[in-house]
C-alpha positions as CSV (number, residue, x, y, z in Angstrom):
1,X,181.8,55.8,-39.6
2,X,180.3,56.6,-43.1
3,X,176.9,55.5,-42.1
4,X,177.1,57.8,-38.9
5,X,178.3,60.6,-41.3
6,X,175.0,60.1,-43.7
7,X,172.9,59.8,-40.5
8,X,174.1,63.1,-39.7
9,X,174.0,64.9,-43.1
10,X,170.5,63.6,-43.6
11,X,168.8,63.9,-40.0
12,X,171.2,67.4,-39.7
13,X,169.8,69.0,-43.2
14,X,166.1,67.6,-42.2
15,X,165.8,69.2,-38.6
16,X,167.4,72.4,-39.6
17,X,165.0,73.0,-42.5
18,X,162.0,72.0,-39.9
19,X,163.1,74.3,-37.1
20,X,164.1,76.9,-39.1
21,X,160.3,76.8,-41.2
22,X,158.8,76.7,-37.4
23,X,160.6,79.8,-36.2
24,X,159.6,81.5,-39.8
25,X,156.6,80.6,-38.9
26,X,156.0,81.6,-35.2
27,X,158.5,84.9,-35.0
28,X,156.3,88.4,-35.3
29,X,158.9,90.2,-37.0
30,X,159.5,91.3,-40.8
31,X,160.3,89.0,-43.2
32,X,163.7,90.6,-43.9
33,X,164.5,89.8,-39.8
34,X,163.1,86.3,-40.2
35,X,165.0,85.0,-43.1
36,X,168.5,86.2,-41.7
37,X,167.7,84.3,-37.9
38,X,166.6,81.3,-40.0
39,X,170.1,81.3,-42.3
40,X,171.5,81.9,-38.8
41,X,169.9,79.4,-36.5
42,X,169.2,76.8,-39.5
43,X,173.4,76.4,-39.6
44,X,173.9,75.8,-36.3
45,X,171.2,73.1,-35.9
46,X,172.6,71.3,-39.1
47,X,176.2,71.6,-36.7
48,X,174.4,70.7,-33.8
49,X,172.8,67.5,-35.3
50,X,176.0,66.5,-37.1
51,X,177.9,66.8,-33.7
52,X,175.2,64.9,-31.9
53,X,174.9,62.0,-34.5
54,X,178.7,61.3,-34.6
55,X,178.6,61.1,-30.4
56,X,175.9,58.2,-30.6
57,X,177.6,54.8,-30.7
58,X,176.0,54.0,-34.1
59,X,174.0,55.5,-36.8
60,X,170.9,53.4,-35.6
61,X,170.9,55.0,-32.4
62,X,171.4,58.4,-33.6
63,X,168.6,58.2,-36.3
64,X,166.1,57.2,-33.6
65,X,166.4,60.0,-31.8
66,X,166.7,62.5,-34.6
67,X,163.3,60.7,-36.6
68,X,161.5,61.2,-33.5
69,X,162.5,64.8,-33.3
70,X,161.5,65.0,-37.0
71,X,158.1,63.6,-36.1
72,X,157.4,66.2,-33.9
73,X,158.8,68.9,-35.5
74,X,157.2,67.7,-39.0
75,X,153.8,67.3,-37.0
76,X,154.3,71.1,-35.7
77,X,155.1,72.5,-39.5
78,X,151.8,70.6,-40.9
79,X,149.6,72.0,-38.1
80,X,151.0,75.3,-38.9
81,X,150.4,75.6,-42.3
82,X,146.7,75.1,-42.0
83,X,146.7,78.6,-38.9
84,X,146.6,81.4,-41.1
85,X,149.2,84.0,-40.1
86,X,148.4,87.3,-40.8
C-alpha cells in the first residue's frame, strides 16, 4: 500500500504539472484565464492520477501506465517550447 501511495503522489504531481504546462501552452486566452484553469484542472488530474494508481493491483502496474503517459506528455511540452507562441 505505501508503494502504491508514492506511485501515485509521484506519477499524480508529475502528470498534473505536464498537462497543466500543455494547456498553458495551447489555450489562446490571457494569462490571468490560463493560470486559474491550470490551478483548476492541474488539482483534479493530481486526484485523478491518485485515484487511478490506487485501483491498479500494484504500484508496478500503475507506474507503467502513468511513465508512458509522462512520455508522451513530456515529449508534447519539449516540442512546444521550441513553437514560439505569440
Amino acid at each position: 500500500m505505501w508503494l502504491k501511495s508514492f506511485a501515485a503522489f509521484i506519477w499524480g504531481l508529475l502528470l498534473a504539472v505536464c498537462l497543466a504546462l500543455l494547456l498553458f501552452r495551447l489555450l489562446p486566452v490571457a494569462a490571468d484565464i490560463k493560470l486559474f484553469v491550470g490551478m483548476m484542472l492541474g488539482f483534479c488530474l493530481w486526484v485523478a492520477v491518485m485515484i487511478y494508481c490506487y485501483s491498479r493491483n500494484n504500484a508496478k502496474a500503475a507506474s507503467v501506465v502513468c511513465g508512458r503517459w509522462f512520455a508522451v506528455t513530456a515529449a508534447a511540452n519539449v516540442l512546444l517550447f521550441y513553437i514560439p507562441v505569440y
